[in-house]
Backbone as XML, in Angstrom:
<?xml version="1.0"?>
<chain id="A" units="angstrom">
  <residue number="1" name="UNK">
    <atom name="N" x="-0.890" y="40.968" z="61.888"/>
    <atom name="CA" x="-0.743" y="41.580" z="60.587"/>
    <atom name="C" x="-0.005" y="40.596" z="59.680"/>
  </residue>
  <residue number="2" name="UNK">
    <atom name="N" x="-0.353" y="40.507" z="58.294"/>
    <atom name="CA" x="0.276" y="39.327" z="57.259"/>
    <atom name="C" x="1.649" y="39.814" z="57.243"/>
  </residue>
  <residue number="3" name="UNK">
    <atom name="N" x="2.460" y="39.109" z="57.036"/>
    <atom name="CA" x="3.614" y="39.395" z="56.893"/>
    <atom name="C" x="4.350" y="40.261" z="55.680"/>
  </residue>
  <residue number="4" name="UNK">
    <atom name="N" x="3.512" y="39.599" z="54.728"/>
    <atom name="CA" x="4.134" y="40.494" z="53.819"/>
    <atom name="C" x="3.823" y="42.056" z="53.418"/>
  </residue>
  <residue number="5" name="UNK">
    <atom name="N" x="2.408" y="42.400" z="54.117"/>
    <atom name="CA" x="2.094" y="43.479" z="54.708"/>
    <atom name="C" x="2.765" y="44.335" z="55.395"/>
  </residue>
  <residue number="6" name="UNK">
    <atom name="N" x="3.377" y="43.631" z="56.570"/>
    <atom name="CA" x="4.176" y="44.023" z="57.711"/>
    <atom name="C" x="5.477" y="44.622" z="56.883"/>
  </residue>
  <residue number="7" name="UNK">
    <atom name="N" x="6.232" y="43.985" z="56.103"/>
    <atom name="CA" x="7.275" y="44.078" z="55.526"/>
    <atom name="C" x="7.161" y="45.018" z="54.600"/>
  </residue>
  <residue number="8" name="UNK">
    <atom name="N" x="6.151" y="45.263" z="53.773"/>
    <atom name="CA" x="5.883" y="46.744" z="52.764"/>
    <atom name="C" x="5.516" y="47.822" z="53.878"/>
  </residue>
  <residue number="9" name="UNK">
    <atom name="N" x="4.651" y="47.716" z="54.963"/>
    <atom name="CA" x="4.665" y="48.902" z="55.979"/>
    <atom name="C" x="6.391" y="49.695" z="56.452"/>
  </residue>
  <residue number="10" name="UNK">
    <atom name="N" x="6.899" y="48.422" z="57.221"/>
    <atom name="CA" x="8.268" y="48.558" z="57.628"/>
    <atom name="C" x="8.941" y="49.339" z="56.511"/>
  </residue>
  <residue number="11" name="UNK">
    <atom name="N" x="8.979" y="48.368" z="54.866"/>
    <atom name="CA" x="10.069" y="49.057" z="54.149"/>
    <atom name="C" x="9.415" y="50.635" z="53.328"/>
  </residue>
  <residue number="12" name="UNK">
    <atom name="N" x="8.260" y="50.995" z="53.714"/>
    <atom name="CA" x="7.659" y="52.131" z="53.588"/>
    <atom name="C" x="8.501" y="53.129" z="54.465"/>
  </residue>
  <residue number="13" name="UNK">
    <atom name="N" x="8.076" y="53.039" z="56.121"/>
    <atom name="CA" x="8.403" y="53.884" z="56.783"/>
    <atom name="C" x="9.899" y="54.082" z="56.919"/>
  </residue>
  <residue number="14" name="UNK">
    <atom name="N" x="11.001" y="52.749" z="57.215"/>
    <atom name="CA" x="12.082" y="53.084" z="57.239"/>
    <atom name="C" x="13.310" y="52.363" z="56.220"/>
  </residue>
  <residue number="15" name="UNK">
    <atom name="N" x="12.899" y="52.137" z="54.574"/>
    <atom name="CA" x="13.471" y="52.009" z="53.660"/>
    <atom name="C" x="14.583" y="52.905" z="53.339"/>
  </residue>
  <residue number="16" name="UNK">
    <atom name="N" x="14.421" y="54.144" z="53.699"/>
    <atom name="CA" x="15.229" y="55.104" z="53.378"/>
    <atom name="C" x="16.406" y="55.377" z="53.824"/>
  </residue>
  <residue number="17" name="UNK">
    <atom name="N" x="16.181" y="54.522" z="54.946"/>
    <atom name="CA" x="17.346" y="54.203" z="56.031"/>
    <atom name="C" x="18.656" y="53.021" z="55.787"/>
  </residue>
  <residue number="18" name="UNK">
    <atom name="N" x="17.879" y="52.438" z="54.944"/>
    <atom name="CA" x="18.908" y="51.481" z="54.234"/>
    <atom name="C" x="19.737" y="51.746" z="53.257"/>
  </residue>
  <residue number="19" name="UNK">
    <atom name="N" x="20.853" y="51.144" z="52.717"/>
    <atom name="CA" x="22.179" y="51.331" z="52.566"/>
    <atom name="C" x="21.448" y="51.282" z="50.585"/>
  </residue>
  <residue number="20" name="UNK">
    <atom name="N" x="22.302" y="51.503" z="49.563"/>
    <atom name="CA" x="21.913" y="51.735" z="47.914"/>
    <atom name="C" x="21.255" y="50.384" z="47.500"/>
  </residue>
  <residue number="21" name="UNK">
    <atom name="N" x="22.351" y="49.373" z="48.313"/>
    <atom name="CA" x="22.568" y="47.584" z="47.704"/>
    <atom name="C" x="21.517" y="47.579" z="48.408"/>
  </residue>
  <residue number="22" name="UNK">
    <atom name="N" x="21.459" y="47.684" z="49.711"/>
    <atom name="CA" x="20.095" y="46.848" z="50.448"/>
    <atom name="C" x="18.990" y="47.222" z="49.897"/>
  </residue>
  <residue number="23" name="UNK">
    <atom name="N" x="18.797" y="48.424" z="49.953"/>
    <atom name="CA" x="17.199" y="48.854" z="49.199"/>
    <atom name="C" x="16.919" y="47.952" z="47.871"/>
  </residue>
  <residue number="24" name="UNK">
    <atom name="N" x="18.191" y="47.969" z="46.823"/>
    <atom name="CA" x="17.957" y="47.088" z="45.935"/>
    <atom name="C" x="17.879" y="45.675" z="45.655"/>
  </residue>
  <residue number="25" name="UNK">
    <atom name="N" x="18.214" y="45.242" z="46.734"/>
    <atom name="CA" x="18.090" y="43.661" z="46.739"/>
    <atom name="C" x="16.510" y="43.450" z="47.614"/>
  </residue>
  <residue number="26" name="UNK">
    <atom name="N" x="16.716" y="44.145" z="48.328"/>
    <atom name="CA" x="14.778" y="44.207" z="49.319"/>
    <atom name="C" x="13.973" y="44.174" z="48.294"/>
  </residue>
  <residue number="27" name="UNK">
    <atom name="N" x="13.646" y="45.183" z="47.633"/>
    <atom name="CA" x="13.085" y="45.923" z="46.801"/>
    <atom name="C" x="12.596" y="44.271" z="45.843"/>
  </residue>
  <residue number="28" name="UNK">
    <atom name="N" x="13.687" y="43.862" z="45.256"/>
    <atom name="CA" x="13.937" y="42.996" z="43.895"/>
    <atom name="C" x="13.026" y="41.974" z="44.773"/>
  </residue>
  <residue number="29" name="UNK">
    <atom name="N" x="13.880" y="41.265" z="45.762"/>
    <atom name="CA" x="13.115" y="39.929" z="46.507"/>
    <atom name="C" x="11.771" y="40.278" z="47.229"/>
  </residue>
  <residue number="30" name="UNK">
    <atom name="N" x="11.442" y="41.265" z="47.712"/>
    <atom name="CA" x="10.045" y="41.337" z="48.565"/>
    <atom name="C" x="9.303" y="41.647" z="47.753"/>
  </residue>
  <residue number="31" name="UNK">
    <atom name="N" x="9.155" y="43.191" z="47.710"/>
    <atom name="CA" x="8.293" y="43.925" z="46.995"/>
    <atom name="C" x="7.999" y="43.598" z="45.188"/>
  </residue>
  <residue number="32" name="UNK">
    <atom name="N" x="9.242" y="42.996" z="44.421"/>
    <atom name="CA" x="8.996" y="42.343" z="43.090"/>
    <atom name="C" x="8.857" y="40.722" z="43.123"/>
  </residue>
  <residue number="33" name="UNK">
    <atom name="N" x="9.131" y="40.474" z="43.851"/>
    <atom name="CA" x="8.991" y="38.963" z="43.995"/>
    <atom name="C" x="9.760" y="38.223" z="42.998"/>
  </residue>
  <residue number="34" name="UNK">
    <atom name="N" x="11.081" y="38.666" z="42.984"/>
    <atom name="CA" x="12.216" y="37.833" z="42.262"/>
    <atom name="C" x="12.382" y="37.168" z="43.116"/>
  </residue>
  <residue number="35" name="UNK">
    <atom name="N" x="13.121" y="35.881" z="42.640"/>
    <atom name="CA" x="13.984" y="34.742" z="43.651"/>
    <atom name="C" x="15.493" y="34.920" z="43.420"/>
  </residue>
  <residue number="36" name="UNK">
    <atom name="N" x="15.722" y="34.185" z="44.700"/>
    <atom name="CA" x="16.882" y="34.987" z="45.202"/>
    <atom name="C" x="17.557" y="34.206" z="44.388"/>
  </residue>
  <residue number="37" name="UNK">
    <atom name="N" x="17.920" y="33.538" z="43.484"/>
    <atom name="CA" x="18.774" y="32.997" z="42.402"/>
    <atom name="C" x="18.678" y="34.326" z="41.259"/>
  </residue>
  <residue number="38" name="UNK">
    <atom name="N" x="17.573" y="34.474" z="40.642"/>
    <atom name="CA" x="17.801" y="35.959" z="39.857"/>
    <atom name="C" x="18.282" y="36.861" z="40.359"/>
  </residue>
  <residue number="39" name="UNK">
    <atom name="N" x="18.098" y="37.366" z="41.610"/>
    <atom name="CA" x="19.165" y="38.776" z="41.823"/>
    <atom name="C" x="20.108" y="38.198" z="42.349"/>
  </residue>
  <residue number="40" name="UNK">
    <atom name="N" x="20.619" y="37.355" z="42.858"/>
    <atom name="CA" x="21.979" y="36.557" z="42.599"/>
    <atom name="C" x="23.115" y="36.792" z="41.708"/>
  </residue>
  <residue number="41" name="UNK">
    <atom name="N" x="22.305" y="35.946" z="40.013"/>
    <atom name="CA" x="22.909" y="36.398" z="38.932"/>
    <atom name="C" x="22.834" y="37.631" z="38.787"/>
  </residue>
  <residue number="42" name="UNK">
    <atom name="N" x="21.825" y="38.688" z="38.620"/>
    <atom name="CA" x="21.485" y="39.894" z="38.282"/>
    <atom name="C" x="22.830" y="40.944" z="38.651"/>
  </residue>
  <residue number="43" name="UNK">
    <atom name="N" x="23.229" y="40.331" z="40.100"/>
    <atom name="CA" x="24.321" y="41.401" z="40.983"/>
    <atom name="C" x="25.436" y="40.769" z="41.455"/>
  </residue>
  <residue number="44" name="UNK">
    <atom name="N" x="25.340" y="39.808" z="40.829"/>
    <atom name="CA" x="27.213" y="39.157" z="41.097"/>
    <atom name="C" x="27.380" y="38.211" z="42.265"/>
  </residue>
  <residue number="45" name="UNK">
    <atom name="N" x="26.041" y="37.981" z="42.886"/>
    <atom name="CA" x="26.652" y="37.473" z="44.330"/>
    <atom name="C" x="25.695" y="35.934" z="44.564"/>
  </residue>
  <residue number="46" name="UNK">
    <atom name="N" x="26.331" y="35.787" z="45.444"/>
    <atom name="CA" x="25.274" y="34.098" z="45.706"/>
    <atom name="C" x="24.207" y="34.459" z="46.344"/>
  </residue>
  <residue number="47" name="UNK">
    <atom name="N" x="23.660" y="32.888" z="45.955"/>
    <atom name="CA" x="21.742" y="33.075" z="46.889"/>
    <atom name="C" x="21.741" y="32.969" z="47.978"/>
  </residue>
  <residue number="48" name="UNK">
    <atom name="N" x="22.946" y="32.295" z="49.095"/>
    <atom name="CA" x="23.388" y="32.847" z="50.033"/>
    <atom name="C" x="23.470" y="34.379" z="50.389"/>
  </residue>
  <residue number="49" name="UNK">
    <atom name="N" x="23.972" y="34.984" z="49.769"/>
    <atom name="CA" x="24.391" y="36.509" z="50.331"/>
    <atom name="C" x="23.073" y="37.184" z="50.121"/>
  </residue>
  <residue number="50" name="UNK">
    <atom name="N" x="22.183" y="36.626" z="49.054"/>
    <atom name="CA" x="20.881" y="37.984" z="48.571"/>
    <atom name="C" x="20.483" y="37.126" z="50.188"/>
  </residue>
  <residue number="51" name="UNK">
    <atom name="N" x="19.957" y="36.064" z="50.560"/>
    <atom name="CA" x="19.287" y="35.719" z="51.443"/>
    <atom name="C" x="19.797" y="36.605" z="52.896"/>
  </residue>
  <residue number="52" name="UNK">
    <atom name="N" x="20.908" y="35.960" z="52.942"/>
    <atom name="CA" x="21.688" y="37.037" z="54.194"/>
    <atom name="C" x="21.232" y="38.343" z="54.245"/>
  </residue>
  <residue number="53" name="UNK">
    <atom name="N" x="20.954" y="39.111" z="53.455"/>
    <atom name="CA" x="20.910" y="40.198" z="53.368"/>
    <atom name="C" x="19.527" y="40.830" z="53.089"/>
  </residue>
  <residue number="54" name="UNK">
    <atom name="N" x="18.433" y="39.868" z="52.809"/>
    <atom name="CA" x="17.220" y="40.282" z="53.119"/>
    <atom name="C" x="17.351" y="40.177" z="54.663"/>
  </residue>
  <residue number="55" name="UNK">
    <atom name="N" x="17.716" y="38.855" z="55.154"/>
    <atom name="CA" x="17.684" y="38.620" z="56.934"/>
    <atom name="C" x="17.454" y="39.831" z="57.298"/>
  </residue>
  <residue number="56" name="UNK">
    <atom name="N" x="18.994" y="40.388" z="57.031"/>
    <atom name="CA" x="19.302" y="41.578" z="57.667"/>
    <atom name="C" x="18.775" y="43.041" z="57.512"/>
  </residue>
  <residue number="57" name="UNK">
    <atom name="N" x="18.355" y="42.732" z="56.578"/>
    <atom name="CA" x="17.277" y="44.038" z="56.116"/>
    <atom name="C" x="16.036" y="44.100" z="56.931"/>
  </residue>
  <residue number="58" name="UNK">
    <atom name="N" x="15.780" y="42.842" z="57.180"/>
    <atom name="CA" x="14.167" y="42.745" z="58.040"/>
    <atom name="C" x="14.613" y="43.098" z="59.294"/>
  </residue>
  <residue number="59" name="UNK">
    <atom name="N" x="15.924" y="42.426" z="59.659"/>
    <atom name="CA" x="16.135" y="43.397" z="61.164"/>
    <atom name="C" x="16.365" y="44.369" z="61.385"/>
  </residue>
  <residue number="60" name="UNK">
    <atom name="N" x="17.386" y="45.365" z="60.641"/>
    <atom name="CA" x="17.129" y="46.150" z="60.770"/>
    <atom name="C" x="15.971" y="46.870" z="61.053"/>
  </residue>
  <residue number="61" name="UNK">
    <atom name="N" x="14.880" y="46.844" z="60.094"/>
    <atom name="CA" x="13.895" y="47.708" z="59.662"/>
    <atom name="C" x="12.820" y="47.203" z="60.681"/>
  </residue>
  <residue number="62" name="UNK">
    <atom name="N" x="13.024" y="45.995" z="61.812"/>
    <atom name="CA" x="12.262" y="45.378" z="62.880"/>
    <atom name="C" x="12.765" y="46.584" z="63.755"/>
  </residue>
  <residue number="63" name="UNK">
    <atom name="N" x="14.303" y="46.880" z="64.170"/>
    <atom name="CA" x="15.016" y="47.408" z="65.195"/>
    <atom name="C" x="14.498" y="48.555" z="65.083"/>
  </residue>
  <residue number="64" name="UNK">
    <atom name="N" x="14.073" y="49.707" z="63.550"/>
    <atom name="CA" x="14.069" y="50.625" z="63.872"/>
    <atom name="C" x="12.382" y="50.772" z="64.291"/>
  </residue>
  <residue number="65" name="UNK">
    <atom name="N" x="11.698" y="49.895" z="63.937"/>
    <atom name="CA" x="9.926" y="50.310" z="64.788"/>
    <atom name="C" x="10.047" y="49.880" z="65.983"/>
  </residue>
  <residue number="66" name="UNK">
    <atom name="N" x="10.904" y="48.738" z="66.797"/>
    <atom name="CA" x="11.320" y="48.687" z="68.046"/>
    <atom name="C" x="11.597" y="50.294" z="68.097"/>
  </residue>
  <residue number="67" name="UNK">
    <atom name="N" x="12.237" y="51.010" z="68.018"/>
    <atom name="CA" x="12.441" y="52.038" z="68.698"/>
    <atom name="C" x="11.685" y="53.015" z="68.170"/>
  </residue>
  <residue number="68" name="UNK">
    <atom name="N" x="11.120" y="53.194" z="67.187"/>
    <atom name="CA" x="10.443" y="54.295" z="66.979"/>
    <atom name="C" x="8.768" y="54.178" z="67.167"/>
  </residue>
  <residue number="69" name="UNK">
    <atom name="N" x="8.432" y="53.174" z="66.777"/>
    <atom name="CA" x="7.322" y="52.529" z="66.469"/>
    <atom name="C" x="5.864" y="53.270" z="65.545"/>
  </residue>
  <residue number="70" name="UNK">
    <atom name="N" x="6.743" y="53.948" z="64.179"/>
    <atom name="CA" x="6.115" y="54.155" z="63.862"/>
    <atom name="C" x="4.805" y="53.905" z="62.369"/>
  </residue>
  <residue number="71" name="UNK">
    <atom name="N" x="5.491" y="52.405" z="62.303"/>
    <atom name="CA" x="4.076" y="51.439" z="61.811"/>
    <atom name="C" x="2.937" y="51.350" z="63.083"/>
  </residue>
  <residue number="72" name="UNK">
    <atom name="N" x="3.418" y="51.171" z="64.161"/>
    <atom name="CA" x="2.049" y="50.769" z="64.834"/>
    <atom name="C" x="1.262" y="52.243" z="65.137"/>
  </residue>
  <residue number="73" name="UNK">
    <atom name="N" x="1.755" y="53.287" z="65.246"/>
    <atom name="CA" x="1.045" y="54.229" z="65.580"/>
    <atom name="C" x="0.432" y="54.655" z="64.399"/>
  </residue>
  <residue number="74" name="UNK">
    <atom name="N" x="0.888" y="54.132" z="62.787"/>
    <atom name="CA" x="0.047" y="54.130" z="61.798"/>
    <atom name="C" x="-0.838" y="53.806" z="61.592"/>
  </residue>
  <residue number="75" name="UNK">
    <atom name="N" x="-1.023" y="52.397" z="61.764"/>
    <atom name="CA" x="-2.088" y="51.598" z="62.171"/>
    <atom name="C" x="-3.122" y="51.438" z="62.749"/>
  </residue>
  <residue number="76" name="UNK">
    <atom name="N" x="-2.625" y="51.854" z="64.108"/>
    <atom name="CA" x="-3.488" y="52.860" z="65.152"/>
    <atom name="C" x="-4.356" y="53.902" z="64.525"/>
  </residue>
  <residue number="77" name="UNK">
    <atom name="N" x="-3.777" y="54.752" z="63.803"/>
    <atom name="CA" x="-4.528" y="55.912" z="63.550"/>
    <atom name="C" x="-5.522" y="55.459" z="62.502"/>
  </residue>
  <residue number="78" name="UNK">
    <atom name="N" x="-5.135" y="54.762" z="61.545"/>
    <atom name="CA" x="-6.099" y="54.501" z="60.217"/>
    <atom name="C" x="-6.961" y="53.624" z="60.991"/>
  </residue>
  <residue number="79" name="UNK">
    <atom name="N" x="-7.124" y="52.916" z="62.108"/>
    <atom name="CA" x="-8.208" y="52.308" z="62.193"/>
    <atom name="C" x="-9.003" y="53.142" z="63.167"/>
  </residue>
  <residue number="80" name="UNK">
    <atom name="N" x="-8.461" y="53.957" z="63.805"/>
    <atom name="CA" x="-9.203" y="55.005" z="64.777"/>
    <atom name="C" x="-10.112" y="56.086" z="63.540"/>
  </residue>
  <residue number="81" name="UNK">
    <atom name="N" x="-9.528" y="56.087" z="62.517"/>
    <atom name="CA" x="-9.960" y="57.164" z="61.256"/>
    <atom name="C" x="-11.453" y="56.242" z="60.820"/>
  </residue>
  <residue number="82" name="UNK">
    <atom name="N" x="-11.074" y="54.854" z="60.364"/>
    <atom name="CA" x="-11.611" y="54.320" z="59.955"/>
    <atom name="C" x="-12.820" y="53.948" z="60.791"/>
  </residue>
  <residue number="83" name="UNK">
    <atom name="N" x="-12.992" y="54.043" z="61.974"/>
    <atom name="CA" x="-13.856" y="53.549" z="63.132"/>
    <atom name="C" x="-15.036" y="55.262" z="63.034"/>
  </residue>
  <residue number="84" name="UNK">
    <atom name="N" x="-14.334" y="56.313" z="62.974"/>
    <atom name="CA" x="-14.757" y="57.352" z="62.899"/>
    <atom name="C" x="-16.000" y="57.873" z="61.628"/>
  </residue>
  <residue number="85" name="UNK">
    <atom name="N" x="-15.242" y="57.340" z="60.516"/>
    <atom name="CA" x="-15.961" y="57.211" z="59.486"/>
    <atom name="C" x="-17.283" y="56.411" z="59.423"/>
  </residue>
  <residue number="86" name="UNK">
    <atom name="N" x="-17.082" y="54.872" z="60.207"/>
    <atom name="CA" x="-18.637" y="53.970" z="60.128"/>
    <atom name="C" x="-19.119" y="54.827" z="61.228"/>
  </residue>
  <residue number="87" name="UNK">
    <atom name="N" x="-18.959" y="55.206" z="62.300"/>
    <atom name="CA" x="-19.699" y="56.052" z="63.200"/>
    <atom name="C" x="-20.352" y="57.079" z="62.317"/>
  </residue>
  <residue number="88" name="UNK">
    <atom name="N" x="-19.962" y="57.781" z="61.889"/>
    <atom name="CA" x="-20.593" y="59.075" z="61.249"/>
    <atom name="C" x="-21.211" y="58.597" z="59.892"/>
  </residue>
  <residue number="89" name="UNK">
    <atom name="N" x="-21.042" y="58.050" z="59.417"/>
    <atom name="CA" x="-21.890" y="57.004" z="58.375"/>
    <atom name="C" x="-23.200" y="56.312" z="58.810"/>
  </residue>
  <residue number="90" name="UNK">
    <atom name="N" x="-23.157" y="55.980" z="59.893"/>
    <atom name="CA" x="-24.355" y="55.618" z="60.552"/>
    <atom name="C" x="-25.090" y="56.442" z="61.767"/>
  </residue>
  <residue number="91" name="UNK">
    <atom name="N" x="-24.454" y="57.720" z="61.344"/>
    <atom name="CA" x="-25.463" y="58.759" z="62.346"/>
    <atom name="C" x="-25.729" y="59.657" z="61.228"/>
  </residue>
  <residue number="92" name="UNK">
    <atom name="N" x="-25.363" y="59.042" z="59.919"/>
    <atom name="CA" x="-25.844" y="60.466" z="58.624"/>
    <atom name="C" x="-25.107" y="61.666" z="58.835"/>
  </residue>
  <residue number="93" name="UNK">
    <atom name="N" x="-23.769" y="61.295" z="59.612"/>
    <atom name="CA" x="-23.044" y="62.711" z="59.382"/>
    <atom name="C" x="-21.713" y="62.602" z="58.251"/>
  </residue>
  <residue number="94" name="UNK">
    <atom name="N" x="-22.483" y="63.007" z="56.948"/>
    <atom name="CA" x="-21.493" y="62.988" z="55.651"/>
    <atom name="C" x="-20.842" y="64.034" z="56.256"/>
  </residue>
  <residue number="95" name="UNK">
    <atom name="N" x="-20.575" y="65.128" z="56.465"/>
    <atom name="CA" x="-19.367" y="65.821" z="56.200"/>
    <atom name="C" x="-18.192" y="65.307" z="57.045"/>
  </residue>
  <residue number="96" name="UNK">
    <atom name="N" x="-18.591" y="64.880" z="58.249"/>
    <atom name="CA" x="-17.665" y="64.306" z="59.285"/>
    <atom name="C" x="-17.034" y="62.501" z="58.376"/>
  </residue>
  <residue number="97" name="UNK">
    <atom name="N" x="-18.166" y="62.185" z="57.759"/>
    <atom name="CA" x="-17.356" y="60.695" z="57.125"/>
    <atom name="C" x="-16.611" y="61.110" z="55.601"/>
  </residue>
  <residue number="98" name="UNK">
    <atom name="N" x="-17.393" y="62.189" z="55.141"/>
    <atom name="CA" x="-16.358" y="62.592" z="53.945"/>
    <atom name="C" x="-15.037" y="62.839" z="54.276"/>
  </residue>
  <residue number="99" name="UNK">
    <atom name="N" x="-14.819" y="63.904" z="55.747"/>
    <atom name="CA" x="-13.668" y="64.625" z="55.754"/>
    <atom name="C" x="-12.750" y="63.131" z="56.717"/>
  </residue>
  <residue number="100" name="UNK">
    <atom name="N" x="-13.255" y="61.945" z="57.475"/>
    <atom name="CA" x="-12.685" y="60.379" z="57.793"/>
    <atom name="C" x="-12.215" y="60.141" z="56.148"/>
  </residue>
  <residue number="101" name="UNK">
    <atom name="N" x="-13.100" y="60.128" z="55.239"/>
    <atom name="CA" x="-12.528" y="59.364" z="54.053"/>
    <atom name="C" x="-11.048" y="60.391" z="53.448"/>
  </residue>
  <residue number="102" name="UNK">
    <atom name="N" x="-11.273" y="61.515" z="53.745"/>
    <atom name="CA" x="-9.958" y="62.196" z="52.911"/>
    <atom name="C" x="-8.712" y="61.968" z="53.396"/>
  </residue>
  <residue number="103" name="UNK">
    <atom name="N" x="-8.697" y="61.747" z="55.384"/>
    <atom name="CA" x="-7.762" y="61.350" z="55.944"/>
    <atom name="C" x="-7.455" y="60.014" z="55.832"/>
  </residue>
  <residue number="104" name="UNK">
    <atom name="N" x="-8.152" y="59.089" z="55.348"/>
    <atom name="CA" x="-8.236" y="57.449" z="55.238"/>
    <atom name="C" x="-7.363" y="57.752" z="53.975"/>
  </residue>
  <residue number="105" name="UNK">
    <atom name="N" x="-7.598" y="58.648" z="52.906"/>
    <atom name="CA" x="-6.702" y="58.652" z="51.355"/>
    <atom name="C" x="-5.431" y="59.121" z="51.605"/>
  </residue>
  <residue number="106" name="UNK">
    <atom name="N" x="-5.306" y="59.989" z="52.621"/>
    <atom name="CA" x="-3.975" y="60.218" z="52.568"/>
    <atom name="C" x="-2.903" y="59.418" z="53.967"/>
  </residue>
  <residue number="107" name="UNK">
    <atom name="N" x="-3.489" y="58.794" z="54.449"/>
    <atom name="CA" x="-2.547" y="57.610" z="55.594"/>
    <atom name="C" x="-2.101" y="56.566" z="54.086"/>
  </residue>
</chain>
């Protein structure tokens, strides 16, 4: 899986779990693609510390699908959904690939 994929899955499932600052410095450097010199200045601290503290954000949020693992069983499912859907797409069973596509919209 791409990494930066991996890292919007992770900070999907267990973002919430992180501390006010961390979410906001993650948030700024991953998901907005600031550099860590702007939220640096932005929040008072060096490009040292934003860096430190993505580190640590990725481990965390590694530690908690180590134990929970629930990106991969996401994953799992949307492609088991998705496998379901070309099956029934190619046996002409729309209602069975319509009702694959509604569960594909909401994973």
């Amino acid at each position: 899986m791409e990494s930066f994929v991996k890292q919007t899955l992770l900070y999907d499932f267990y973002g919430e779990l992180l501390t006010d600052r961390q979410k906001q410095v993650y948030e700024s450097v991953v998901l907005e693609d600031y550099s860590l010199s702007e939220v640096a200045e932005d929040l008072g601290i060096s490009r040292q510390g934003v860096h430190d503290m993505i580190r640590r954000c990725n481990k965390i949020l590694e530690e908690y699908e180590e134990k929970l693992h629930l990106v991969e069983k996401f994953v799992r499912i949307r492609s088991q959904v998705q496998r379901i859907r070309e099956l029934a797409d190619a046996v002409g069973q729309t209602e069975i690939a319509g009702l694959s596509g509604e569960i594909l919209e909401e994973l």
